[in-house]
mmCIF entry with sequence, helices, sheets and N, C-alpha, C, O atoms, coordinates in Angstrom:
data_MODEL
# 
_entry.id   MODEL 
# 
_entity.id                         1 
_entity.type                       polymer 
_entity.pdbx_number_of_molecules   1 
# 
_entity_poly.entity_id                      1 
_entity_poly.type                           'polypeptide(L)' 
_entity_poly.nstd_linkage                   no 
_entity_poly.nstd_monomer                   no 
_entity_poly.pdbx_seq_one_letter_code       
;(UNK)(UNK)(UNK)(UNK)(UNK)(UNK)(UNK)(UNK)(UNK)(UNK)(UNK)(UNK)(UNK)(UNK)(UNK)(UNK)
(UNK)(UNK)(UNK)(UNK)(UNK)(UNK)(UNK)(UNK)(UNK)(UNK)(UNK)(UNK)(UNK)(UNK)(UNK)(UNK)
(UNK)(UNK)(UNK)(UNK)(UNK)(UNK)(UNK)(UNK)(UNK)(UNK)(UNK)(UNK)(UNK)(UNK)(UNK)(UNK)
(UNK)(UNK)
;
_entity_poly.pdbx_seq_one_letter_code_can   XXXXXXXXXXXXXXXXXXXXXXXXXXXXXXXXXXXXXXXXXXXXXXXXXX 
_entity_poly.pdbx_strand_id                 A 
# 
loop_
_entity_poly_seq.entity_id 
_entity_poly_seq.num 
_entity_poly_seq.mon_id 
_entity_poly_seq.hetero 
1 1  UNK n 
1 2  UNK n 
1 3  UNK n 
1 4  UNK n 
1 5  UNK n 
1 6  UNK n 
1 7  UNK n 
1 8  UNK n 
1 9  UNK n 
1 10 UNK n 
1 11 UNK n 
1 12 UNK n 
1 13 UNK n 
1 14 UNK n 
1 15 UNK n 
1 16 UNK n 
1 17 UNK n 
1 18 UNK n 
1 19 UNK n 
1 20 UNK n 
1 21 UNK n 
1 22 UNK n 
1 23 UNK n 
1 24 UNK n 
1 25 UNK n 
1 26 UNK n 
1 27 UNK n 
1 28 UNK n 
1 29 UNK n 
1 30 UNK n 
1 31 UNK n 
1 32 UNK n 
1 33 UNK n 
1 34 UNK n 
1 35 UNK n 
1 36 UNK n 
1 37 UNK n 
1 38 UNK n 
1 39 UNK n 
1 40 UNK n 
1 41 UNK n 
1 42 UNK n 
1 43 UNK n 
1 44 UNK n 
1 45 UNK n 
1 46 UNK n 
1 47 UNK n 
1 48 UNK n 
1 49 UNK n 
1 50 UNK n 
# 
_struct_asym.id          A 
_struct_asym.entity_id   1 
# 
loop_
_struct_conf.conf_type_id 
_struct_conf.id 
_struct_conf.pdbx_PDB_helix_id 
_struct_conf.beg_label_comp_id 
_struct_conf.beg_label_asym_id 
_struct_conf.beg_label_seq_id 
_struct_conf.pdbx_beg_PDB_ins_code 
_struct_conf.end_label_comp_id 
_struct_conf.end_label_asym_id 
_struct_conf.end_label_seq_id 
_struct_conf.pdbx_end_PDB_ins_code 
_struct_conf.beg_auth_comp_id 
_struct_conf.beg_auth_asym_id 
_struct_conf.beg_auth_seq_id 
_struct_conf.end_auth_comp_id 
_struct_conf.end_auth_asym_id 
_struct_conf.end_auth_seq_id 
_struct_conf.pdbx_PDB_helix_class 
_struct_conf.details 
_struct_conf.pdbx_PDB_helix_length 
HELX_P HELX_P1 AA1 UNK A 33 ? UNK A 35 ? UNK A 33 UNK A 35 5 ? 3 
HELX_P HELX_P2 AA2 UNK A 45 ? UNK A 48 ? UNK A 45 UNK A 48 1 ? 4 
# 
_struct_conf_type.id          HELX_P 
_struct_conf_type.criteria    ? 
_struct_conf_type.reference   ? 
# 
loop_
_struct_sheet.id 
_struct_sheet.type 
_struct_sheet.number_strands 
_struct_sheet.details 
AA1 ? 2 ? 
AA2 ? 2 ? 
# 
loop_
_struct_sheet_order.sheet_id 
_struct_sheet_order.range_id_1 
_struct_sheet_order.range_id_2 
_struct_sheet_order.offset 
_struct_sheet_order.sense 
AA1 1 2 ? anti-parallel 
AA2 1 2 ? anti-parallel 
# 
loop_
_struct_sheet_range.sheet_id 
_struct_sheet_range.id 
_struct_sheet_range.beg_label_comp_id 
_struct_sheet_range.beg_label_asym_id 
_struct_sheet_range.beg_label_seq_id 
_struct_sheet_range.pdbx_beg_PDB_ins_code 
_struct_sheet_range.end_label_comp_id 
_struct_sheet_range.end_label_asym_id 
_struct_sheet_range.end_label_seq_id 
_struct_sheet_range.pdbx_end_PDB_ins_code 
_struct_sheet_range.beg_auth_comp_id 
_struct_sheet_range.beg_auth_asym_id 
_struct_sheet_range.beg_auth_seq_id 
_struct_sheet_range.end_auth_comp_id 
_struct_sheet_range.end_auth_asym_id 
_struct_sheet_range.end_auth_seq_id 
AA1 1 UNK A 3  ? UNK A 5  ? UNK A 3  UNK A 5  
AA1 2 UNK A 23 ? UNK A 25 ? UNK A 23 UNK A 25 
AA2 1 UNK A 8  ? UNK A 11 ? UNK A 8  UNK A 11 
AA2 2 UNK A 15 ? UNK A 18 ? UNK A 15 UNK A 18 
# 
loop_
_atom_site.group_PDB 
_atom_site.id 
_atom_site.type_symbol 
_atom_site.label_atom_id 
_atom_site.label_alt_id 
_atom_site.label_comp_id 
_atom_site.label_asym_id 
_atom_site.label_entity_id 
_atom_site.label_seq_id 
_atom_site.pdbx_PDB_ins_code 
_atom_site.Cartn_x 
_atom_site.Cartn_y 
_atom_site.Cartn_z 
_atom_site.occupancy 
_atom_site.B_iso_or_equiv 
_atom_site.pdbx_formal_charge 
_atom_site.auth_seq_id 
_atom_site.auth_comp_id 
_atom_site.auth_asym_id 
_atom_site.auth_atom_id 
_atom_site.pdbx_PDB_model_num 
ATOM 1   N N  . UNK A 1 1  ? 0.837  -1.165 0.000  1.00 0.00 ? 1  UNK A N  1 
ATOM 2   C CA . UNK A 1 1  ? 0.000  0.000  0.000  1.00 0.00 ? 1  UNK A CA 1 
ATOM 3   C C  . UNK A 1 1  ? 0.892  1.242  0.000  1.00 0.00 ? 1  UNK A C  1 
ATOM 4   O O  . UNK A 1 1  ? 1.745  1.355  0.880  1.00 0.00 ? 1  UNK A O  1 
ATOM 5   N N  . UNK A 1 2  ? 0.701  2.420  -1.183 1.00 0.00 ? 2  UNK A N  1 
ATOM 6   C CA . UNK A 1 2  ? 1.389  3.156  -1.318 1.00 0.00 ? 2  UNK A CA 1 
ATOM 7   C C  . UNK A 1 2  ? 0.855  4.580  -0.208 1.00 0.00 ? 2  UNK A C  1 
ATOM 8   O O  . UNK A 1 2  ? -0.213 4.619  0.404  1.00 0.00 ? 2  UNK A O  1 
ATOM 9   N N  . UNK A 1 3  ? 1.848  5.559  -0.196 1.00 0.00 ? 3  UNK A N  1 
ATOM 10  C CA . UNK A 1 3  ? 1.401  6.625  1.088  1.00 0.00 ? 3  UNK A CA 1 
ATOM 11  C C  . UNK A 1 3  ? 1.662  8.052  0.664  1.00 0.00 ? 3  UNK A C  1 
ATOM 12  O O  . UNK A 1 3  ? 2.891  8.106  0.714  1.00 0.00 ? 3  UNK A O  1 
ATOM 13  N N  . UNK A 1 4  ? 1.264  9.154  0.305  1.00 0.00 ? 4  UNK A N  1 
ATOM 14  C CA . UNK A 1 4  ? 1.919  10.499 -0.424 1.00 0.00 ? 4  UNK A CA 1 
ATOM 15  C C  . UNK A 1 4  ? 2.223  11.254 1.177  1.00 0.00 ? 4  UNK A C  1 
ATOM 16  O O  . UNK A 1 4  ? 1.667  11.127 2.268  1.00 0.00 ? 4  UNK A O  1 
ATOM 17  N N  . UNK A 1 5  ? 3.241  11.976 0.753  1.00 0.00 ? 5  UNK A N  1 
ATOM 18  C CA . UNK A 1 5  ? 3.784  12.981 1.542  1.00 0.00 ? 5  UNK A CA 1 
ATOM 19  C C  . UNK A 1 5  ? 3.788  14.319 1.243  1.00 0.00 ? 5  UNK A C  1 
ATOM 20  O O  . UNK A 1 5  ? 4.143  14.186 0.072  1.00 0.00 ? 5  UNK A O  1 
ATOM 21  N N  . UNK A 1 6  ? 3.698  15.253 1.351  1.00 0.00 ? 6  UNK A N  1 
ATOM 22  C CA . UNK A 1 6  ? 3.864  16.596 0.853  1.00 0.00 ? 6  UNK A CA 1 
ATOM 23  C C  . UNK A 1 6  ? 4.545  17.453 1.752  1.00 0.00 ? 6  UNK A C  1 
ATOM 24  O O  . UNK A 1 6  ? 3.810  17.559 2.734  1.00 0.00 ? 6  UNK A O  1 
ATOM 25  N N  . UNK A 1 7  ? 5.902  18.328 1.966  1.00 0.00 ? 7  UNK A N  1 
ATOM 26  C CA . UNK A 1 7  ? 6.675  18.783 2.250  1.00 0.00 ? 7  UNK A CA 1 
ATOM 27  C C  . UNK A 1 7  ? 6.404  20.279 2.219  1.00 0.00 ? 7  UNK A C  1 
ATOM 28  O O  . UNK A 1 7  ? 6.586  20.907 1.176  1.00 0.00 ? 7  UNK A O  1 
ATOM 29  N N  . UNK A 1 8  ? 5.839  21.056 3.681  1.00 0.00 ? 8  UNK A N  1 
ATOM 30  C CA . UNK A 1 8  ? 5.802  22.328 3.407  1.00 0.00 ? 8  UNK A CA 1 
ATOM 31  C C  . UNK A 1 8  ? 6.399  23.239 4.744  1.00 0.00 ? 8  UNK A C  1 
ATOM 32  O O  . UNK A 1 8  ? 6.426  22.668 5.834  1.00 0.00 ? 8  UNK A O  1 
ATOM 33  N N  . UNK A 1 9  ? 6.821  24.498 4.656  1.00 0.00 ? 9  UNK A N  1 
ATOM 34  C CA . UNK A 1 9  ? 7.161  25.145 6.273  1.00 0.00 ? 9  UNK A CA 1 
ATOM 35  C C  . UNK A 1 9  ? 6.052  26.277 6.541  1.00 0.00 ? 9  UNK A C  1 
ATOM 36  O O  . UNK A 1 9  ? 5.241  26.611 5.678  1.00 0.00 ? 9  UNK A O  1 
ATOM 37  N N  . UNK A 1 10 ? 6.091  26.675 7.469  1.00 0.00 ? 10 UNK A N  1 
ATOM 38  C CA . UNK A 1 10 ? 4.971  27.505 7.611  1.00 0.00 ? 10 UNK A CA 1 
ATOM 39  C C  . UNK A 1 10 ? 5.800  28.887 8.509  1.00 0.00 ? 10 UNK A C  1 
ATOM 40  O O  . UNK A 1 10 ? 6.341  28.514 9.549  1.00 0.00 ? 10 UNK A O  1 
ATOM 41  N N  . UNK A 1 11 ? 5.891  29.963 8.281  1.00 0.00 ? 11 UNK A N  1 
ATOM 42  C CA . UNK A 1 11 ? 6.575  30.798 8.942  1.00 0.00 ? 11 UNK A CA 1 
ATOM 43  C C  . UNK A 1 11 ? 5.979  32.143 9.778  1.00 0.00 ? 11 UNK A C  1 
ATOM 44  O O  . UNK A 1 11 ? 4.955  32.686 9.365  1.00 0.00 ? 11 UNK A O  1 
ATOM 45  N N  . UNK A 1 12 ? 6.671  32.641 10.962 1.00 0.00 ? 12 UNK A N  1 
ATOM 46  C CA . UNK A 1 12 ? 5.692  32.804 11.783 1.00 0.00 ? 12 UNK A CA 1 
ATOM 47  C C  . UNK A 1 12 ? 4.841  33.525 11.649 1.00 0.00 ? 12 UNK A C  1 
ATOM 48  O O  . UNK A 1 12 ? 4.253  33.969 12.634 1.00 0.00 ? 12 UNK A O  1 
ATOM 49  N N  . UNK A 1 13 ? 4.482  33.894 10.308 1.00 0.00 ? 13 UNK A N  1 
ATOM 50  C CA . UNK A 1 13 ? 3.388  34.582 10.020 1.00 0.00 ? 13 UNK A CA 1 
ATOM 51  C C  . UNK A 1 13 ? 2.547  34.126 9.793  1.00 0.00 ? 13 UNK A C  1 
ATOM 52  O O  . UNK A 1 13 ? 1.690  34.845 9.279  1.00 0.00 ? 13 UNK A O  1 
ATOM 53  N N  . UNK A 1 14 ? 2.245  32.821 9.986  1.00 0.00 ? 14 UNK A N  1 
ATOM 54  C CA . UNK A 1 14 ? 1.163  31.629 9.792  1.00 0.00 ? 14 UNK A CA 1 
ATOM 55  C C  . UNK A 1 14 ? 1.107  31.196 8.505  1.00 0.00 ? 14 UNK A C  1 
ATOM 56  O O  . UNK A 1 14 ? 0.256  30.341 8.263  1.00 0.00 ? 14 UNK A O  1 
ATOM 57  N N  . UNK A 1 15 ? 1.895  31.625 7.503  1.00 0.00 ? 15 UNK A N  1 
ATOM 58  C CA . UNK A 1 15 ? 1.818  31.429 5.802  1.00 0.00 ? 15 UNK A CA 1 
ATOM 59  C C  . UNK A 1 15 ? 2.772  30.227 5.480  1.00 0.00 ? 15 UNK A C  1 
ATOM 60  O O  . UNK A 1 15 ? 3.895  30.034 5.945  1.00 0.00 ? 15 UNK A O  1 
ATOM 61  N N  . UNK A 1 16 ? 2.089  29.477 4.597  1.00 0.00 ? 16 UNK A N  1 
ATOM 62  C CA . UNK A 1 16 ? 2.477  28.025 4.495  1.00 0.00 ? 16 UNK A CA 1 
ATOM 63  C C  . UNK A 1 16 ? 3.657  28.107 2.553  1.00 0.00 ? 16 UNK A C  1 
ATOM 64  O O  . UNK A 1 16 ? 3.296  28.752 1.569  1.00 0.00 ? 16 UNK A O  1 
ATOM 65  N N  . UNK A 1 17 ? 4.559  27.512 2.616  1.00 0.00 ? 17 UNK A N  1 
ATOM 66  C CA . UNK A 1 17 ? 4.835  27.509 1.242  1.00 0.00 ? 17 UNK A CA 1 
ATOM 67  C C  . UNK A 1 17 ? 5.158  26.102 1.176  1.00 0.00 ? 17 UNK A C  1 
ATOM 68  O O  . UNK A 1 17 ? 5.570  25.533 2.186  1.00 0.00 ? 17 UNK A O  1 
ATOM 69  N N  . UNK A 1 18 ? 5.004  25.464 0.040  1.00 0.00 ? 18 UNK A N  1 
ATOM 70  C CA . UNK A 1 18 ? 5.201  23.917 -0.732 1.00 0.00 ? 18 UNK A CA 1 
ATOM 71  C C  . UNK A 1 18 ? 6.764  23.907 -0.960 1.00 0.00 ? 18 UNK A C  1 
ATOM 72  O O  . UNK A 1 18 ? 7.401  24.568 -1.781 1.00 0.00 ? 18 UNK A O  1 
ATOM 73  N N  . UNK A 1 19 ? 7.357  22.736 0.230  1.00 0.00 ? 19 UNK A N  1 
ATOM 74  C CA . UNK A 1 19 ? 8.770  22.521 -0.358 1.00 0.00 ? 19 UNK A CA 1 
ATOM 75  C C  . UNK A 1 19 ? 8.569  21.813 -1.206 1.00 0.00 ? 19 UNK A C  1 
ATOM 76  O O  . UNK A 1 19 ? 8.897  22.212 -2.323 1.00 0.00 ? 19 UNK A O  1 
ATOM 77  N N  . UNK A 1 20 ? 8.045  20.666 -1.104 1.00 0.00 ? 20 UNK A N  1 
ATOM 78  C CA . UNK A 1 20 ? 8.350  19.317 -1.949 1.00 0.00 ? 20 UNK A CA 1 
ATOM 79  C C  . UNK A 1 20 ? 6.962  19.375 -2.146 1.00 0.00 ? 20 UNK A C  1 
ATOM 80  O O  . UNK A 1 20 ? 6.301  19.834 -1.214 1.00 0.00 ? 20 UNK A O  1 
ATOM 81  N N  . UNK A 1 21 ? 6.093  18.828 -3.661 1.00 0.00 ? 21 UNK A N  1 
ATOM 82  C CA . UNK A 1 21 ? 5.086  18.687 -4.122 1.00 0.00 ? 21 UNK A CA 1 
ATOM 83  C C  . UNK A 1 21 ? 4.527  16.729 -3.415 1.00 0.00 ? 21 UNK A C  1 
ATOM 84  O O  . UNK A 1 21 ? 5.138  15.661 -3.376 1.00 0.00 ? 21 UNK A O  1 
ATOM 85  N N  . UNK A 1 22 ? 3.126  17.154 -2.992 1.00 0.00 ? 22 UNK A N  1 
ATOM 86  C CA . UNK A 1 22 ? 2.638  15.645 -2.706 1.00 0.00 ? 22 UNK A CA 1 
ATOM 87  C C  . UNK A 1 22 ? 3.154  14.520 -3.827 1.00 0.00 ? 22 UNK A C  1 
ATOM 88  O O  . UNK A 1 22 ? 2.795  14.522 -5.004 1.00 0.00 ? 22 UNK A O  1 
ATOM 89  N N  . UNK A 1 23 ? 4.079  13.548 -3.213 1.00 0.00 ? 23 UNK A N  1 
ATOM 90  C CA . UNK A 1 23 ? 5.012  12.412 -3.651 1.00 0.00 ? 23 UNK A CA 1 
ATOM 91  C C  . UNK A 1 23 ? 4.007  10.952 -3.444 1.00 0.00 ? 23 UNK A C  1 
ATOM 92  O O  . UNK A 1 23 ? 3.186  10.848 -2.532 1.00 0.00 ? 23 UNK A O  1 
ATOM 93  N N  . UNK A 1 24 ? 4.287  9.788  -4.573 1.00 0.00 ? 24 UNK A N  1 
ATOM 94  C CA . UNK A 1 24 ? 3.829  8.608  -3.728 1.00 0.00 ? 24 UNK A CA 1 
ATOM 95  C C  . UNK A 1 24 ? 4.960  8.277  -3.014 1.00 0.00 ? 24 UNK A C  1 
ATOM 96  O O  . UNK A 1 24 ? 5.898  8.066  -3.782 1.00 0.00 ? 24 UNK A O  1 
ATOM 97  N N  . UNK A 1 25 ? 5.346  8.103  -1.451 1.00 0.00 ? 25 UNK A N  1 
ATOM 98  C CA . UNK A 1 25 ? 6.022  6.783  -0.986 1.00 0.00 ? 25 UNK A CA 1 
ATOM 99  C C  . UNK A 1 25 ? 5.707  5.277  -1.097 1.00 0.00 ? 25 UNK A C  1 
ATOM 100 O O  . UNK A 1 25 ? 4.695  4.668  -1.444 1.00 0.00 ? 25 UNK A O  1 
ATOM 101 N N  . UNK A 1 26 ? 6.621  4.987  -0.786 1.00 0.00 ? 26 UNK A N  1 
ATOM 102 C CA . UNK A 1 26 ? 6.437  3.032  -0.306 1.00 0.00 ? 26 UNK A CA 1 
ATOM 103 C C  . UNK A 1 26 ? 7.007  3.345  1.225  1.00 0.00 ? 26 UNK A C  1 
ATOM 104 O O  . UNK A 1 26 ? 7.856  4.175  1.550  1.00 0.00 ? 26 UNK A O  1 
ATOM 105 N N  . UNK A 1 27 ? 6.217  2.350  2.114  1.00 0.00 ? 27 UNK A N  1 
ATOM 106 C CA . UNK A 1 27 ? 6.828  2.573  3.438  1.00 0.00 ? 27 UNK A CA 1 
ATOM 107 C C  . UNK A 1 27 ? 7.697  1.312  3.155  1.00 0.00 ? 27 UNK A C  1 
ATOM 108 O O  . UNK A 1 27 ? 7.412  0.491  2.283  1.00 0.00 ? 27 UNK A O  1 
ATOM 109 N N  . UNK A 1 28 ? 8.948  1.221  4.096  1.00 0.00 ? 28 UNK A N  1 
ATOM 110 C CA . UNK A 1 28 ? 9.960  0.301  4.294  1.00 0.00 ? 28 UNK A CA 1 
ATOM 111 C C  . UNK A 1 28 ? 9.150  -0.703 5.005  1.00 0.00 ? 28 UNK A C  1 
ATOM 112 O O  . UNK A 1 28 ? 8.194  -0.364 5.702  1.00 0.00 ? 28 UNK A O  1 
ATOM 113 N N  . UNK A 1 29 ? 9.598  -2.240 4.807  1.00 0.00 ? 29 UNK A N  1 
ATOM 114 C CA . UNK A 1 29 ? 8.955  -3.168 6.019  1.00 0.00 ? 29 UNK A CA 1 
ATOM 115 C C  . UNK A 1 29 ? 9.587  -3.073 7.029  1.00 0.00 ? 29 UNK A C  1 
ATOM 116 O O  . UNK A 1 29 ? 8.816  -2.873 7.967  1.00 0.00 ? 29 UNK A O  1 
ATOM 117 N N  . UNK A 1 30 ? 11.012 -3.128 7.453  1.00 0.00 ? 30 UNK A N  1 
ATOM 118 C CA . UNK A 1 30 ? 11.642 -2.619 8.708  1.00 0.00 ? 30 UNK A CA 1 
ATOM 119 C C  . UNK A 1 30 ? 12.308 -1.630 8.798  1.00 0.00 ? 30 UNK A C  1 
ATOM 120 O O  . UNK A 1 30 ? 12.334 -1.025 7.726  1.00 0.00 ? 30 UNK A O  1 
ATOM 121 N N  . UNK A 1 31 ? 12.904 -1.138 9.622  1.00 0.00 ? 31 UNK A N  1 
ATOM 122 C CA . UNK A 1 31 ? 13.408 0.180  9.610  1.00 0.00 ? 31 UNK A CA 1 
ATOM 123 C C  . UNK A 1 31 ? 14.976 -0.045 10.389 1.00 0.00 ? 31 UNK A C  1 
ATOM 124 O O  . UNK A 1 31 ? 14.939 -0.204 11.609 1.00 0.00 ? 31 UNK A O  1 
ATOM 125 N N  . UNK A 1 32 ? 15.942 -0.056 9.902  1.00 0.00 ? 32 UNK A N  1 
ATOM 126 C CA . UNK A 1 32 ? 17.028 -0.248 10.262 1.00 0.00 ? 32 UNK A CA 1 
ATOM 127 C C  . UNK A 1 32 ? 17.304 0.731  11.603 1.00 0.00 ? 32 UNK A C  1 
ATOM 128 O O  . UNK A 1 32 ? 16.888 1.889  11.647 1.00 0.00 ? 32 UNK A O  1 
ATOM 129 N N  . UNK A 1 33 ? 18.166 0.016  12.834 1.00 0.00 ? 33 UNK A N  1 
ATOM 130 C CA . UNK A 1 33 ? 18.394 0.598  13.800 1.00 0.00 ? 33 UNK A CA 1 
ATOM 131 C C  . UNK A 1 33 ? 19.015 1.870  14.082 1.00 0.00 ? 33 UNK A C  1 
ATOM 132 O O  . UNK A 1 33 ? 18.881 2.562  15.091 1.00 0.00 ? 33 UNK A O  1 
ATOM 133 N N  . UNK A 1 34 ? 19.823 2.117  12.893 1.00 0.00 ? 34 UNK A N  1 
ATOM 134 C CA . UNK A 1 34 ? 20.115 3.339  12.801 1.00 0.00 ? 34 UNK A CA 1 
ATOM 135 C C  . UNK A 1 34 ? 19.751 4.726  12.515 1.00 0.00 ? 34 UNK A C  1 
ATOM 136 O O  . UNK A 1 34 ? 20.391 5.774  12.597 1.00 0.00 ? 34 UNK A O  1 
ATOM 137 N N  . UNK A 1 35 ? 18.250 4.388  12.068 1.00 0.00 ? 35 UNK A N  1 
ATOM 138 C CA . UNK A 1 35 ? 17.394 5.570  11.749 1.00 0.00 ? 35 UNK A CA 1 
ATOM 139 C C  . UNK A 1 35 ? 15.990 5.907  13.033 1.00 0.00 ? 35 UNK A C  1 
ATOM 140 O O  . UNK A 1 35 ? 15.099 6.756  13.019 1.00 0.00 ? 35 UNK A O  1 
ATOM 141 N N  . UNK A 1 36 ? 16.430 4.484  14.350 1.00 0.00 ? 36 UNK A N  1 
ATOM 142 C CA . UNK A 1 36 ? 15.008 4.804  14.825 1.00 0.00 ? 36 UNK A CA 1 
ATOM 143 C C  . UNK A 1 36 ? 15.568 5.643  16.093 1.00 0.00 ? 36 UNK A C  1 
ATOM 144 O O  . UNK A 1 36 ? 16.727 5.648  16.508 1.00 0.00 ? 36 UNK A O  1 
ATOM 145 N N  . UNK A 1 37 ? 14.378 6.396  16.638 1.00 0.00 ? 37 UNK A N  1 
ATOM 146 C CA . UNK A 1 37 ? 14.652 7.203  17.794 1.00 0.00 ? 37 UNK A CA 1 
ATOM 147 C C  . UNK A 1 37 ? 15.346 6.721  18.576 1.00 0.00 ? 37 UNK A C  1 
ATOM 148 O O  . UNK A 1 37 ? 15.150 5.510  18.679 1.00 0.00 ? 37 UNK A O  1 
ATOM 149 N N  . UNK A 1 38 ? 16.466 7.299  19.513 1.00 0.00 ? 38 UNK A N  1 
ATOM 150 C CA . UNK A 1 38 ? 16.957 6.128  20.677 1.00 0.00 ? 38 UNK A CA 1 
ATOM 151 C C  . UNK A 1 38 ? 15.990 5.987  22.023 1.00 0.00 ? 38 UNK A C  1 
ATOM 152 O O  . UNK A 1 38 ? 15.278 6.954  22.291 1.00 0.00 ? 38 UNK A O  1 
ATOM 153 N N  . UNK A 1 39 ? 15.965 5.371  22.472 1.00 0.00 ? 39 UNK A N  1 
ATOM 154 C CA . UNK A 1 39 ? 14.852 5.380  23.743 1.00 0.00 ? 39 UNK A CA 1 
ATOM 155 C C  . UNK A 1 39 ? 14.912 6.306  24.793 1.00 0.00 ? 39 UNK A C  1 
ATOM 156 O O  . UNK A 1 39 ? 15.873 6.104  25.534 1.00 0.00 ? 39 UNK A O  1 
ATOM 157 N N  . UNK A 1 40 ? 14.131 7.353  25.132 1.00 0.00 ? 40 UNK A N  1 
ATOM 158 C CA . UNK A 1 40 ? 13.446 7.944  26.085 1.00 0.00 ? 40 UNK A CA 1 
ATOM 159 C C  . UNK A 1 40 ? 14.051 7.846  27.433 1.00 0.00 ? 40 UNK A C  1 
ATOM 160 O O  . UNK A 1 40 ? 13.661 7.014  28.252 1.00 0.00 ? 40 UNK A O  1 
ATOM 161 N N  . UNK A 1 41 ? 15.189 8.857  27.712 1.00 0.00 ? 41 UNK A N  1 
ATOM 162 C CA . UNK A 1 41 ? 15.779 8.286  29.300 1.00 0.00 ? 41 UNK A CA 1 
ATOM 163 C C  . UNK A 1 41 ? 15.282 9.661  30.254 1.00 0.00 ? 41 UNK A C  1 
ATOM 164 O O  . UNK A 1 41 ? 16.081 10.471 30.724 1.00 0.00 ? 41 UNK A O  1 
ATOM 165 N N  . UNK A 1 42 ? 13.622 9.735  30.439 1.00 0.00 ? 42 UNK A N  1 
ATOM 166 C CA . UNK A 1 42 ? 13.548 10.176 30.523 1.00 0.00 ? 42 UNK A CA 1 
ATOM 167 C C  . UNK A 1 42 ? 12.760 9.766  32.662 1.00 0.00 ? 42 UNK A C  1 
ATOM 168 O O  . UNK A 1 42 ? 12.013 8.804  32.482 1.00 0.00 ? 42 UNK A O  1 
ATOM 169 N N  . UNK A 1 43 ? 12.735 10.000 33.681 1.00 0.00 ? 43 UNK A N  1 
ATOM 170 C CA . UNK A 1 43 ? 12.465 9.036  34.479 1.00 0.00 ? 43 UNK A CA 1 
ATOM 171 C C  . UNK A 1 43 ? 10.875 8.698  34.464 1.00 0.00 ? 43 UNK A C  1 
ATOM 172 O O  . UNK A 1 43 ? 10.589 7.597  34.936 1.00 0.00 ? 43 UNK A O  1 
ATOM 173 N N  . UNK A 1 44 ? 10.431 9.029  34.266 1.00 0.00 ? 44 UNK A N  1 
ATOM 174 C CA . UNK A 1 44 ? 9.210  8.223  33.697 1.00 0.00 ? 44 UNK A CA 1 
ATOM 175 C C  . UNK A 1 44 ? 9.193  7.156  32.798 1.00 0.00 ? 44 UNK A C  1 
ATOM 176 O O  . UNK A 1 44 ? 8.717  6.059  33.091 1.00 0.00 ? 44 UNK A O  1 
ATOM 177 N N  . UNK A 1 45 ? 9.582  7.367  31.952 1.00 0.00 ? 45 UNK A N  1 
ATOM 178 C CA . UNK A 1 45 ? 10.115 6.099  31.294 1.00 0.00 ? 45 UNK A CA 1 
ATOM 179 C C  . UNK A 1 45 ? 10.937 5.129  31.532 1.00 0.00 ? 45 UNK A C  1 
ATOM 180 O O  . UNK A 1 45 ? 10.502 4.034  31.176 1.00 0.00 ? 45 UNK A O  1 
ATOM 181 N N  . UNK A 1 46 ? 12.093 5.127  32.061 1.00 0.00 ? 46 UNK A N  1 
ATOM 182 C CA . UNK A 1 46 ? 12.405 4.292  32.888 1.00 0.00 ? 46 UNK A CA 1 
ATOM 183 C C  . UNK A 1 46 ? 12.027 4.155  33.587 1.00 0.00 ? 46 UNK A C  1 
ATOM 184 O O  . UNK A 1 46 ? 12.906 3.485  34.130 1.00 0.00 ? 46 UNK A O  1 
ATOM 185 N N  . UNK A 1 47 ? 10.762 4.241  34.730 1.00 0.00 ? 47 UNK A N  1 
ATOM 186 C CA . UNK A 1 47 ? 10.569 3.781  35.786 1.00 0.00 ? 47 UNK A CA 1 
ATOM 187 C C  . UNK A 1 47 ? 9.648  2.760  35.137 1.00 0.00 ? 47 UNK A C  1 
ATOM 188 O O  . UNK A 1 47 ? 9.261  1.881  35.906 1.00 0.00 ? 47 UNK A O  1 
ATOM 189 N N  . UNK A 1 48 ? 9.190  2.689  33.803 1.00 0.00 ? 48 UNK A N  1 
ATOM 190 C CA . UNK A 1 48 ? 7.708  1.880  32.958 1.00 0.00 ? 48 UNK A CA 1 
ATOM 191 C C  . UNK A 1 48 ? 8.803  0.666  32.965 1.00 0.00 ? 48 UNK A C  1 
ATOM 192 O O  . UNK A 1 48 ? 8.762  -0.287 33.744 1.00 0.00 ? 48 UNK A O  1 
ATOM 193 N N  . UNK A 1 49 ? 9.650  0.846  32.094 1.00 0.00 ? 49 UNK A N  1 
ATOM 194 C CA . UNK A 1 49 ? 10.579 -0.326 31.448 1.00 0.00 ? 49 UNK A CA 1 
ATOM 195 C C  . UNK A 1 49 ? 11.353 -1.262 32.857 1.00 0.00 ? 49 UNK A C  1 
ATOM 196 O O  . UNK A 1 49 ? 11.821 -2.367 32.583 1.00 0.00 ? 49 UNK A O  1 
ATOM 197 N N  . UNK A 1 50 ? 11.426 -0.847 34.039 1.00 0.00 ? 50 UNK A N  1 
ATOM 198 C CA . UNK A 1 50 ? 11.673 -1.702 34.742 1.00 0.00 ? 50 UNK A CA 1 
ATOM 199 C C  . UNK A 1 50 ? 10.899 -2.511 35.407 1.00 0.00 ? 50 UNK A C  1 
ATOM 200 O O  . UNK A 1 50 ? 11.389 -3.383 36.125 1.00 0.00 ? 50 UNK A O  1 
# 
């Protein structure tokens, strides 16, 4: 199943401009470890994970 993205900034004047025009993606099936967030050391969160 394909997914579009569209790429825009909005500046603080509330006005939006088009970086990148709506694209189809493909999502990846896994996502290699090097691109995912690192985990949350935040103490709430560690206090879940133990």
């Amino acid at each position: 199943m394909a997914m579009t993205i569209k790429v825009y900034e909005v500046d603080r004047h509330g006005r939006t401009r088009v970086r990148r025009p709506t694209t189809e993606v493909v999502p990846v099936e896994v996502v290699e470890e090097k691109f995912a967030y690192p985990a949350c050391r935040c103490p709430r969160c560690k206090k879940a994970t133990e």
